[in-house]
Structures are given as C-alpha cells and as structure tokens.
Backbone as CSV, one residue per row, in Angstrom:
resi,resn,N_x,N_y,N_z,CA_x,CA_y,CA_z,C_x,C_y,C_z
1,UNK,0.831,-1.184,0.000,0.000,0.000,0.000,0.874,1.246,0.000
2,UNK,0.226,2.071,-0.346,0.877,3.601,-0.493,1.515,3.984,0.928
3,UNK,2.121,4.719,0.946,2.721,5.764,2.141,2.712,7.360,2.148
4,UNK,2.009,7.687,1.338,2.199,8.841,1.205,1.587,10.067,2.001
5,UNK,2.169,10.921,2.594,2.588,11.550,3.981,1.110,13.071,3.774
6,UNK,0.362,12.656,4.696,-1.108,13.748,5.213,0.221,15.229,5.485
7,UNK,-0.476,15.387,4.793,0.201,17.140,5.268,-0.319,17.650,6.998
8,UNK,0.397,18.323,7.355,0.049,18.832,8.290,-1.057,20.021,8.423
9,UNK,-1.795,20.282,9.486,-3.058,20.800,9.211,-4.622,20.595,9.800
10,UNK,-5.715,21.263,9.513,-6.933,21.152,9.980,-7.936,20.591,9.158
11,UNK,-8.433,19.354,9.934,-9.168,18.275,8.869,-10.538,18.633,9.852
12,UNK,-11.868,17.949,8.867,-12.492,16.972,9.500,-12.756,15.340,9.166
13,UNK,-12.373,14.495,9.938,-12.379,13.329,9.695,-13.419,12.210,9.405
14,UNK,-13.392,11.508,8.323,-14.532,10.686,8.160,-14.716,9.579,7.890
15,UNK,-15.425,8.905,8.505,-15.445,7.021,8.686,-15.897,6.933,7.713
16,UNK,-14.793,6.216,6.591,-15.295,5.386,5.590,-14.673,3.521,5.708
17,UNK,-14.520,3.203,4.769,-13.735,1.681,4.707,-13.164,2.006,3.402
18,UNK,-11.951,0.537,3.085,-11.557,0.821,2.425,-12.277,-0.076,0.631
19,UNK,-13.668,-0.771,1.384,-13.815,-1.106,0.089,-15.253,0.136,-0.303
20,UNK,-14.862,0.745,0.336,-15.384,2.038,-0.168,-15.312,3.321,0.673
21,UNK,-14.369,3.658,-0.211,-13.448,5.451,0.377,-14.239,6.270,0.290
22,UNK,-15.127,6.213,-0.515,-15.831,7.591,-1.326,-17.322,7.315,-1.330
23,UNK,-18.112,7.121,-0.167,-19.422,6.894,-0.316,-20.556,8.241,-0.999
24,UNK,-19.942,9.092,-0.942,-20.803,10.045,-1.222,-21.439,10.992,-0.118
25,UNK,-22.022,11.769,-0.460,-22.513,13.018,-0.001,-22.931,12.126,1.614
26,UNK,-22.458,13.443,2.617,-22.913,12.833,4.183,-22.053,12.399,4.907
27,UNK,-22.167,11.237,5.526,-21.125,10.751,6.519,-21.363,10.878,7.610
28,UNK,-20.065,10.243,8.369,-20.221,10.444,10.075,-18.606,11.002,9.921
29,UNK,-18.722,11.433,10.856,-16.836,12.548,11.072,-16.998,11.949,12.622
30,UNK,-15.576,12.193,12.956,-14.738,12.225,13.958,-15.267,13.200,14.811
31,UNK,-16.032,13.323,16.121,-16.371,13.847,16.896,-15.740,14.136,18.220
32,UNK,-15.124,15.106,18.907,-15.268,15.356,20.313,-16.772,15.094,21.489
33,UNK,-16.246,14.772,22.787,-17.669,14.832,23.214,-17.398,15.419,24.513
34,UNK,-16.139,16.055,25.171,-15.588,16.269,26.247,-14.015,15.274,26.543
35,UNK,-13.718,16.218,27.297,-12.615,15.441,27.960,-12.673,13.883,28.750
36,UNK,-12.148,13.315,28.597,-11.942,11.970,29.042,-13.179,11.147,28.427
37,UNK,-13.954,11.725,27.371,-14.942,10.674,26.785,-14.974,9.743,25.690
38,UNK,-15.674,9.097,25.563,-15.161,7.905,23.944,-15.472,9.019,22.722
39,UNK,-14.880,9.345,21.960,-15.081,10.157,20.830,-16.059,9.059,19.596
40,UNK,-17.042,9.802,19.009,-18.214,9.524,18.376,-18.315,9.574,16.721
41,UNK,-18.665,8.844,15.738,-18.663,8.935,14.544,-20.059,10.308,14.487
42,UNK,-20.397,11.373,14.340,-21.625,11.723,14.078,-21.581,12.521,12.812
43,UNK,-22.682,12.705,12.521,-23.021,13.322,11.542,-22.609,14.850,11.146
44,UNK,-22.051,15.437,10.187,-21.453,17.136,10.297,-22.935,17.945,9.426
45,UNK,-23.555,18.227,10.800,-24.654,19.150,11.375,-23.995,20.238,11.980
46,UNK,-24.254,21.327,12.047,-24.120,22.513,12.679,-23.799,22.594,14.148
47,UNK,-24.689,21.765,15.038,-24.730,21.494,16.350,-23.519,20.673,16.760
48,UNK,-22.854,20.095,15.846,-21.190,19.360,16.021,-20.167,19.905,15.216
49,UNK,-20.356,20.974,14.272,-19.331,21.412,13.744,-17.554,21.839,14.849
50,UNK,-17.851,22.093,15.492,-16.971,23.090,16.698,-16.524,21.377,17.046
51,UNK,-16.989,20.518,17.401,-16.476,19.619,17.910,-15.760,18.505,17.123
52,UNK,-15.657,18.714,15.731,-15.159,18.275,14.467,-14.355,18.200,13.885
53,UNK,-13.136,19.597,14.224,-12.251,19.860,13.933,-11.211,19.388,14.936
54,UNK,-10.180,19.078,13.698,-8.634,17.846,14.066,-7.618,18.452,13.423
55,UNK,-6.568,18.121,14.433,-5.295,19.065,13.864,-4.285,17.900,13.340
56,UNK,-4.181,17.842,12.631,-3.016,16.514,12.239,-1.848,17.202,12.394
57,UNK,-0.263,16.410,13.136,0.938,16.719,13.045,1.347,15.707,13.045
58,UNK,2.753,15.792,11.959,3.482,14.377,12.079,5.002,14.915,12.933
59,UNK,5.516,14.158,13.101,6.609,13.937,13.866,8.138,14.638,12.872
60,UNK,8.566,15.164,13.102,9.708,15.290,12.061,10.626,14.134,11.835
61,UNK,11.395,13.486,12.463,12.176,12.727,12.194,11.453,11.162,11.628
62,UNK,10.089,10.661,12.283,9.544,9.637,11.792,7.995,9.521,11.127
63,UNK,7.140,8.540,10.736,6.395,8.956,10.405,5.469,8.347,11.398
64,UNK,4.988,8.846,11.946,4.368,8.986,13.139,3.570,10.003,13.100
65,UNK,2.043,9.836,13.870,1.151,11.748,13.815,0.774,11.718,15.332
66,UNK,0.043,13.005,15.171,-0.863,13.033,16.560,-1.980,13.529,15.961
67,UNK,-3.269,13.468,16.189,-4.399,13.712,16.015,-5.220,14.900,17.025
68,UNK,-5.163,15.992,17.383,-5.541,17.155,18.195,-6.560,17.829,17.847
69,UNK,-7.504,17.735,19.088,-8.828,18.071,19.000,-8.592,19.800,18.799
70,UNK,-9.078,20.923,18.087,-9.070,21.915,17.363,-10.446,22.807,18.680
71,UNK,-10.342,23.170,18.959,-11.107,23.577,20.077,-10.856,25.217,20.240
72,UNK,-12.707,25.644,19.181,-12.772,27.548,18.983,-11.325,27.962,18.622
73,UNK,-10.932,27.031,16.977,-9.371,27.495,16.455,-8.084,27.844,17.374
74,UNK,-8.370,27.063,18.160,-7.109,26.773,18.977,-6.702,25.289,19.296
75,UNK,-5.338,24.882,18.754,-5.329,23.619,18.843,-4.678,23.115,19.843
76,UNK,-5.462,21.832,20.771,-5.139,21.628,22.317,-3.866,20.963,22.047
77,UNK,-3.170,21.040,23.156,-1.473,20.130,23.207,-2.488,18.959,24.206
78,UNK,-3.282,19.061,25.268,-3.256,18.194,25.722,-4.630,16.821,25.672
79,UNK,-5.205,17.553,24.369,-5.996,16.659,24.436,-6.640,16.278,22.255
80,UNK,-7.012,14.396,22.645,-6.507,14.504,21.082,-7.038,13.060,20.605
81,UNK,-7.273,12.357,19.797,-7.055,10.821,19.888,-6.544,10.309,20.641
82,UNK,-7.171,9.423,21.757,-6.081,8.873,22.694,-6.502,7.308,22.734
83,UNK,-5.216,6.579,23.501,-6.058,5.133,23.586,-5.129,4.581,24.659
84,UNK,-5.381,4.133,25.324,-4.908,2.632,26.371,-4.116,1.834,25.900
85,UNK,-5.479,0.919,25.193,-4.943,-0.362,24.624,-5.304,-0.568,23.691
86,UNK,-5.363,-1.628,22.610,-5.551,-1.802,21.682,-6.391,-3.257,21.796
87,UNK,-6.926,-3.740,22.328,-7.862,-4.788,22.431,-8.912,-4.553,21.271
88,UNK,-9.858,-5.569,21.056,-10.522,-5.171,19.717,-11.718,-4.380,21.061
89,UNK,-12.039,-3.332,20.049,-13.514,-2.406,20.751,-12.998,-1.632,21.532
90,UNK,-11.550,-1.529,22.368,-10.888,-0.620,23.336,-11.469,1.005,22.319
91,UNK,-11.810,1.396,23.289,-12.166,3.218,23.064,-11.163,3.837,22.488
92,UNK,-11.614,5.180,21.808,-10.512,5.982,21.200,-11.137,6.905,22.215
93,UNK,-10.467,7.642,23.029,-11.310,9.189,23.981,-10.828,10.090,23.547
94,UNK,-11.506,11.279,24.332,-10.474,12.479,24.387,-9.670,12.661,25.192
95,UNK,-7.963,12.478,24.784,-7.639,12.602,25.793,-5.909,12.921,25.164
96,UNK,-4.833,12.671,26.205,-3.398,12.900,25.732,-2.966,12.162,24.411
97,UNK,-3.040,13.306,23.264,-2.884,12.545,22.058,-1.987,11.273,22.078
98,UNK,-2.132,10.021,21.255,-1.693,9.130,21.424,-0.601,8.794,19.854
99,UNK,0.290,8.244,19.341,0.774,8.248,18.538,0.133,7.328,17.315
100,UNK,-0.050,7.482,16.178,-0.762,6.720,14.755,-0.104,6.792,13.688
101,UNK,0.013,5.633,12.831,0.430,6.013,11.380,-0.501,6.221,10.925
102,UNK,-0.576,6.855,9.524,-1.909,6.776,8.602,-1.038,6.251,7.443
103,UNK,-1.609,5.083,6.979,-1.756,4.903,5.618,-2.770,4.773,4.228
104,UNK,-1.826,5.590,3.666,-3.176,6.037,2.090,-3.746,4.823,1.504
105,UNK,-4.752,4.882,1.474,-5.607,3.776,0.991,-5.213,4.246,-0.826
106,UNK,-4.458,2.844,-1.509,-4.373,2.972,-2.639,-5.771,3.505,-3.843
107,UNK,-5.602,4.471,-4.503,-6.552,5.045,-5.692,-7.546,6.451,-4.662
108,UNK,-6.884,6.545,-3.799,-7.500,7.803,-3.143,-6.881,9.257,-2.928
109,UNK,-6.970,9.997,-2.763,-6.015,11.488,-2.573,-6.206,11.623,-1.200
110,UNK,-7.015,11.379,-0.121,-6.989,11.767,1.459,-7.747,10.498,1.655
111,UNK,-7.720,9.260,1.820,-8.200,8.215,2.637,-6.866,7.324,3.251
112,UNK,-7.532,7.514,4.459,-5.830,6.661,4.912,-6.686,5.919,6.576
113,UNK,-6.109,4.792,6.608,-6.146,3.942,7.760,-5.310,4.282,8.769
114,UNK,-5.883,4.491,9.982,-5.407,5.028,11.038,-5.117,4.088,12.184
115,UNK,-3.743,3.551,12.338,-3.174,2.186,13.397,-2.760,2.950,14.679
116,UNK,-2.910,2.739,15.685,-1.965,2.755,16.865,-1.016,2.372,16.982
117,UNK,0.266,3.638,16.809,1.634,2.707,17.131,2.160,1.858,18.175
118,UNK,1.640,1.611,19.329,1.741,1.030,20.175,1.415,-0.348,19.968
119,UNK,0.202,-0.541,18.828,-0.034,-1.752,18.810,1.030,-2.762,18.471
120,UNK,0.685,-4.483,19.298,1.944,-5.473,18.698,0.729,-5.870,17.463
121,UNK,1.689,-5.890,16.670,1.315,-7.004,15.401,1.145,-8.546,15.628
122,UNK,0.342,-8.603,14.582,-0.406,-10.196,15.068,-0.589,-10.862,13.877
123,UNK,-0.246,-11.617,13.406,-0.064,-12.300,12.062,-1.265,-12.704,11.951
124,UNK,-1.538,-12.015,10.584,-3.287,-12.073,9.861,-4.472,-11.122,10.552
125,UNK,-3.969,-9.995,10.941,-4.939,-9.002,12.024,-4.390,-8.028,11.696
126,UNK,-5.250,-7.046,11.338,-4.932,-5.682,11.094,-5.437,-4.836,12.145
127,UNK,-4.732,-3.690,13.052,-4.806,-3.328,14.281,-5.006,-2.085,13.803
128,UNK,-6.463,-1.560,13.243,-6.669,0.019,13.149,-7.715,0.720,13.767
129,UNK,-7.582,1.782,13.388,-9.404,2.573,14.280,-10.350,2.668,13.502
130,UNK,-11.258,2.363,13.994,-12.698,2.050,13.098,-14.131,2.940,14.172
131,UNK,-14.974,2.341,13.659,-16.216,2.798,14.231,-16.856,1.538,14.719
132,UNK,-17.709,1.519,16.394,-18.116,0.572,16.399,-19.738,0.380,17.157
133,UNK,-20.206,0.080,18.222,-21.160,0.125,18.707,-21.669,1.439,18.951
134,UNK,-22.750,1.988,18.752,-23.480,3.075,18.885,-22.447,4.093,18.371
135,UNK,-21.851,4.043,17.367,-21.127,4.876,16.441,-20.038,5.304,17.269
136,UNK,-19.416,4.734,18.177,-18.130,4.992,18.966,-17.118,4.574,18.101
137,UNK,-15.739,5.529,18.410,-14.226,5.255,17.574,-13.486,4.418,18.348
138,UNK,-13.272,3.245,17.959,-12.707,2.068,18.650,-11.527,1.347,17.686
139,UNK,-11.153,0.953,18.983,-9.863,-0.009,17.639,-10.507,-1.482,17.039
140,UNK,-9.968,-1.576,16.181,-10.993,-2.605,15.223,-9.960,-3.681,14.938
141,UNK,-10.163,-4.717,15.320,-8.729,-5.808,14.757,-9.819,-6.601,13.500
142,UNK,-9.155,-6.760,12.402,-9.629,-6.996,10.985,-8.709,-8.420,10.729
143,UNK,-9.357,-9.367,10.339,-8.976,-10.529,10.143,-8.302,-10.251,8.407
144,UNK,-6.852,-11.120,8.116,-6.744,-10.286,6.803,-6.850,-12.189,6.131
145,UNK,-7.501,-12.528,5.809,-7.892,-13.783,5.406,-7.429,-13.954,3.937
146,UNK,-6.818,-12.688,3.157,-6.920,-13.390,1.980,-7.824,-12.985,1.134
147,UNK,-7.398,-12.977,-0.647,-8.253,-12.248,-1.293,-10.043,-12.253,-1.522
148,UNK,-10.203,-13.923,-0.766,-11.149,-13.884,-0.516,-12.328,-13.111,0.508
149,UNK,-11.576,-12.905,1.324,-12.233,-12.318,2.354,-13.239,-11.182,1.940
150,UNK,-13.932,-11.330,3.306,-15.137,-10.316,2.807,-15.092,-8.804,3.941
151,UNK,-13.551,-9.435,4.727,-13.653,-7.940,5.836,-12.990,-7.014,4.941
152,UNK,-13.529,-5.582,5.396,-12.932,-4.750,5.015,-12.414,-3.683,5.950
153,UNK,-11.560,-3.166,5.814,-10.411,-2.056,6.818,-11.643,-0.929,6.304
154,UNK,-11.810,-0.568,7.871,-11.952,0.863,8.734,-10.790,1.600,7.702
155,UNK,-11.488,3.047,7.656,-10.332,3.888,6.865,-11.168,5.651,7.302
156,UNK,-10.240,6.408,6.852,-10.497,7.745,7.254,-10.892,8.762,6.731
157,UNK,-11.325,9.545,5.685,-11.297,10.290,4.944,-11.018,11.744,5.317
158,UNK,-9.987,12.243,4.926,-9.464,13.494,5.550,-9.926,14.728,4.648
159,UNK,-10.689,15.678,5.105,-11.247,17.073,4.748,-10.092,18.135,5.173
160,UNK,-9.510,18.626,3.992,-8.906,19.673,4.533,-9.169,21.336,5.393
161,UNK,-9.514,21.651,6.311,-10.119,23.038,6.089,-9.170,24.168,6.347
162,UNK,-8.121,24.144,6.563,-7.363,25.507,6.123,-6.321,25.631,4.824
C-alpha cells in the first residue's frame, strides 16, 4: 500500500472503509464529546461542527502523527485521539494525544487507515481505528484472510479546512 505523507493541518475526519473510500454526499466525522470521553462517529450538522475539527501533526524525524482536537481554532497540546490499549472495541477518547500512522488507501487522494503505534502485530490481524457500537471510535482488529475475504479495513477520509 501507499505511504504517502497527510500534510500537516486542519481536517475533519470521516469514517469510511476501504472497500469504499468515497461513499458520497454525508457521513459520520470524527467527533469530540468532552474530555476523558469515547469520541463519536456523528453526523457534520451545525450542532457538532466546533467539535469536528482535528489538527493533524506528524513527527519530524519519523512517520508517526498526533491527532488534536481543534477547540474555537485553537489547537489543544493536551488533548486529542487517545487510547490505552488496543484490544478489539478498546475506546478511542479524548484525551493525551496518542501516537498513529496513517496509511493512504491505494486510488485515493486523502483516505488513509489510522493504526496505533503502540499496537503489537499479530499475524493475519490488522490493528486500526474504526467505528463501532453506537457509532463509537474504537480499535478494530480486521482478520486479513486473503483475497477472498469479505472484511474490510476501517479507513479515514481526511477534509482539509485551512
């Protein structure tokens, strides 16, 4: 798969997959809901706009990001994508940004799968963030079975807005 490097900047983020990047008009985005809470796929309505906005930074020396909640155009240092653990369904909150690669989902210009670097690798399991019960951002372990398979990778779709 591609590698090619998210610019740095103010997104809003959006749950797609990767056997389909580009669903069309709508979506659910990457939501804030407060500090220390599970962050939410919802819908970009007016009443969640403010809570929508994500600051992507990558690391200089590696490729590594942080994900930072954008809060009334000011972007927090201390609060951001965060996670624990990586168990399948473990929460994404708001909280001390946590470290992620993104990788570009091949034939797309901003869709990229979002892993926890912390995670261990597990032969035939793909360890990324997805969406899961009552539209919560959770880590998603994806069985990689082979061209047959019928799972498909959680993926991100990145909106630029500045």
């Amino acid at each position: 798969m591609s590698t090619n490097v998210l610019q740095d900047g103010r997104y809003r983020i959006r749950s797609v997959s990767t056997s389909q990047p580009n669903p069309g008009v709508g979506g659910m985005f990457a939501t804030a809901n407060g500090p220390a809470q599970d962050l939410t796929a919802v819908a970009a309505v007016p009443e969640y706009f403010e809570n929508q906005t994500w600051a992507i930074e990558k690391y200089k020396d590696v490729d590594f990001y942080t994900i930072k909640w954008v809060e009334k155009d000011t972007t927090s240092e201390e609060e951001g994508f965060s996670y624990d653990k990586w168990d399948q369904d473990a929460p994404i909150t708001l909280g001390a940004p946590g470290d992620f690669t993104l990788e570009q989902v091949p034939g797309t210009d901003a869709v990229y799968i979002i892993r926890p670097v912390e995670a261990k690798p597990v032969v035939g399991v793909d360890v990324c963030v997805g969406t899961g019960e009552g539209n919560k951002i959770v880590i998603k372990h994806v069985i990689l079975a082979g061209p047959s398979s019928t799972e498909t990778t959680p993926a991100w779709g990145f909106y630029r807005l500045d």
